[in-house]
N, C-alpha and C positions, 0 to 999 in steps of 0.2 A: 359471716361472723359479725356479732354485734359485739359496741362496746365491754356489753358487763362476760362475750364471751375470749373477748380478749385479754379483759382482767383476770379470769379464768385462768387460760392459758400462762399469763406471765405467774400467776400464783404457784402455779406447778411449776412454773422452768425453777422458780425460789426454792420450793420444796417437793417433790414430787412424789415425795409421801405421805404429807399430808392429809388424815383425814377427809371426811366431803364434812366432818360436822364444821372443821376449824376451817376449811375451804369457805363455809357459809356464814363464818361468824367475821370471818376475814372481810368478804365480798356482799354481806350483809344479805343472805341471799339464807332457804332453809335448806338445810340436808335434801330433801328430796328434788327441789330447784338446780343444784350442784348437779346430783346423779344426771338428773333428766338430761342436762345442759350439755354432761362429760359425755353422756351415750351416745348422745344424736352429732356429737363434735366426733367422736367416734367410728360411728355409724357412717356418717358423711362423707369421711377421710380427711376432715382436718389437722388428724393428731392422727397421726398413721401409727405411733408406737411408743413404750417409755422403753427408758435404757439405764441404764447402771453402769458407772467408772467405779472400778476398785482401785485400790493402790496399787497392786499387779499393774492393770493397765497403763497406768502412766509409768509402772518402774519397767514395764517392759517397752515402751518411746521415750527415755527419757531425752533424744533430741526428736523434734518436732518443725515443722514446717509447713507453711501453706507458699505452693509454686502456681503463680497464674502463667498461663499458656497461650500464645498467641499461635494459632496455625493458619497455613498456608494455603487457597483451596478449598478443598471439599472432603479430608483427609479424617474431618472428626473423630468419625466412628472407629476408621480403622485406627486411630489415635490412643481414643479408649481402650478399644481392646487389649491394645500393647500395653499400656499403663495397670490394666485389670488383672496381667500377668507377671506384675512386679511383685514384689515380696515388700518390698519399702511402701508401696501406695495404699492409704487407707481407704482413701476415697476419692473420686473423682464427681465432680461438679461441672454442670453445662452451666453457662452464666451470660449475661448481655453485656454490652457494654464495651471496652479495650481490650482485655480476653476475654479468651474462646473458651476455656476450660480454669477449672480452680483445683489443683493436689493436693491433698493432704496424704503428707509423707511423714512416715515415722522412722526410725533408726536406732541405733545403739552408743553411736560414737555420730562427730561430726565429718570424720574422716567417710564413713559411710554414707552417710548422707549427702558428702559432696560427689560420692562415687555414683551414686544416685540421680543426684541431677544431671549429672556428665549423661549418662544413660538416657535422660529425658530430653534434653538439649541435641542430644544425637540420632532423635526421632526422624525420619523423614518426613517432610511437612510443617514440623513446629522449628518456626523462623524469628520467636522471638520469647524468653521468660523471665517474669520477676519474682526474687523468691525473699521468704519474711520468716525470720526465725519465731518458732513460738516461744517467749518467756516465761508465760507464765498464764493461767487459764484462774478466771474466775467466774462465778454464774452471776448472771445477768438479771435483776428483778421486772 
C-alpha cells in the first residue's frame, strides 16, 4: 500500500459510505482512480471487509472490555479455542509483544463480566491478564 492508498483507507475508516466521487474530491484523486485503487486494495486482501455498528450493537455490550492474555507454553491454540466457545468473547486476537492473545469481551452488566474474566483467568496455561474497560468508542480519521 502506498501513501495516497492509505489516505484511502483512513478516508473510509472516517466515512465508509462515502461515495468514490466525494472519496476523490476528498483525496484529490478521479472517481475512476478511487474505484480502481478500492478494487485492487480489495482484490489484494488489504480491506478484507466493511461492517456496520447499529445501536442494537452497542445496546446489546453495553459493558465492554479488551483482556490481554499472557500464556504459559505452547497452550495457544487450545486457549483460543476455549475462549471461541464463550458467549461473552467477541474476538480473539494473536498479538506480539507482552501478550499472547488480546479479548474483546462483551456483557450485560459488569457483575458478568467479572464472572467472565474469572472464567478466563481460570484457563489452564493463562498465568497472567490485564483487563481495560471500554468507555467509550469513537472513529479514528
Amino acid at each position: 500500500m502506498d501513501d495516497v492508498d492509505h489516505q484511502l483507507v483512513a478516508a473510509l475508516r472516517h466515512d465508509a459510505r462515502a461515495s468514490l466521487s466525494d472519496l476523490g474530491l476528498r483525496l484529490g484523486l478521479s472517481r475512476a482512480t478511487v474505484r480502481s485503487r478500492l478494487d485492487r486494495l480489495t482484490t489484494r486482501g488489504d480491506i478484507v471487509g466493511f461492517s456496520v455498528i447499529t445501536a442494537a450493537d452497542v445496546a446489546q455490550d453495553p459493558v465492554r472490555a479488551l483482556m490481554m492474555i499472557g500464556i504459559e507454553g505452547r497452550g495457544a491454540a487450545r486457549i483460543k479455542r476455549q475462549l471461541g466457545q464463550m458467549a461473552e468473547v467477541r474476538a480473539v486476537h494473536s498479538t506480539n509483544g507482552r501478550w499472547d492473545l488480546i479479548v474483546e469481551l462483551g456483557t450485560t452488566t459488569l457483575v458478568a463480566l467479572d464472572t467472565a474474566l474469572d472464567r478466563v483467568r481460570k484457563l489452564d496455561g493463562v498465568v497472567a491478564s490485564e483487563t481495560s474497560l471500554l468507555l467509550s468508542t469513537s472513529k479514528q480519521a
